[in-house]
C-alpha positions in Angstrom: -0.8 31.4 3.2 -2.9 28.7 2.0 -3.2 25.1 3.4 -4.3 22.4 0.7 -4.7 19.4 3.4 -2.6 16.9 4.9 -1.8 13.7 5.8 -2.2 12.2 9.9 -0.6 8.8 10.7 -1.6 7.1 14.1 1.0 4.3 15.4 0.4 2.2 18.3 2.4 -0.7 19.0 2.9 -2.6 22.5 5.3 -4.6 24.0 5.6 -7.4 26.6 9.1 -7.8 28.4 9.3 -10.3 31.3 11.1 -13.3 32.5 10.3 -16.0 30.2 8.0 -18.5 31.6 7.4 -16.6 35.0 5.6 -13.8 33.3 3.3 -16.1 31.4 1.7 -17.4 35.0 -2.1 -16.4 35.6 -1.7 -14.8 38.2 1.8 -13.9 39.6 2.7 -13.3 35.9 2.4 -9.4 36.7 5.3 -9.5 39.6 8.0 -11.2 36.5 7.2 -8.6 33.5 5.9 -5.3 32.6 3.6 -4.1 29.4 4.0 -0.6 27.4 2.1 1.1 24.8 3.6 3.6 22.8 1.6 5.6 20.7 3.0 8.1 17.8 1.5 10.1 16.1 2.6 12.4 12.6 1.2 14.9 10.9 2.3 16.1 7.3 0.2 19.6 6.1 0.9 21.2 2.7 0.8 24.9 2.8 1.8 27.5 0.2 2.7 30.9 0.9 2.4 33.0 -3.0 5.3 35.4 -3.5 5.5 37.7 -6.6 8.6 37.2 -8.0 9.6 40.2 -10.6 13.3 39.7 -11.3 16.0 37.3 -11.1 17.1 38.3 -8.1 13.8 38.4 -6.2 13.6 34.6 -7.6 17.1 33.8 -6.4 16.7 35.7 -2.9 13.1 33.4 -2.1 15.4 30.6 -3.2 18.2 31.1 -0.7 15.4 31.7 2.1 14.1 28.5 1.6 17.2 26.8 1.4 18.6 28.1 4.8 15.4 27.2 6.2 15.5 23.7 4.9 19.2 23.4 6.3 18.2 24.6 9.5 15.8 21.7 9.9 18.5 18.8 9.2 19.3 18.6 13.2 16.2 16.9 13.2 15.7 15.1 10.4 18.6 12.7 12.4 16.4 12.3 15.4 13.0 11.9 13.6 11.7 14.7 15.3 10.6 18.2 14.0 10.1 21.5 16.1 
């Protein structure tokens, strides 16, 4: 297998939640709200795998491989996560 390179996206986003007004106070501000900081992270690599395809059939059998695997990954294309 060869890799050719990829692509790595960093996401960071934060959030403030609180009581409106309360959580804005210097310093009692902390008791009334709470801060998070998510950070994601996703990582696309391009990799080929060579296969010597002689016949028809050897082109229509790496063919239906890659489908089924393809189709097995669809749980998670619904969740946005991959395994």
């Amino acid at each position: 297998m060869l890799a050719l390179g990829g692509l790595i996206r960093n996401t960071e986003s934060r959030d403030k939640i609180g009581f409106p007004f309360l959580s804005a106070l210097p310093v009692v501000g902390g008791l009334f709200g709470r801060q998070a900081k998510n950070i994601d992270r996703t990582e696309l690599i391009v990799i080929l795998k060579p296969r010597v395809v002689r016949s028809i059939e050897d082109g229509r059998a790496v063919t239906d491989e890659l489908r089924r695997k393809i189709r097995s990954l669809e749980p998670f294309a619904s969740t946005g996560q991959m395994p």
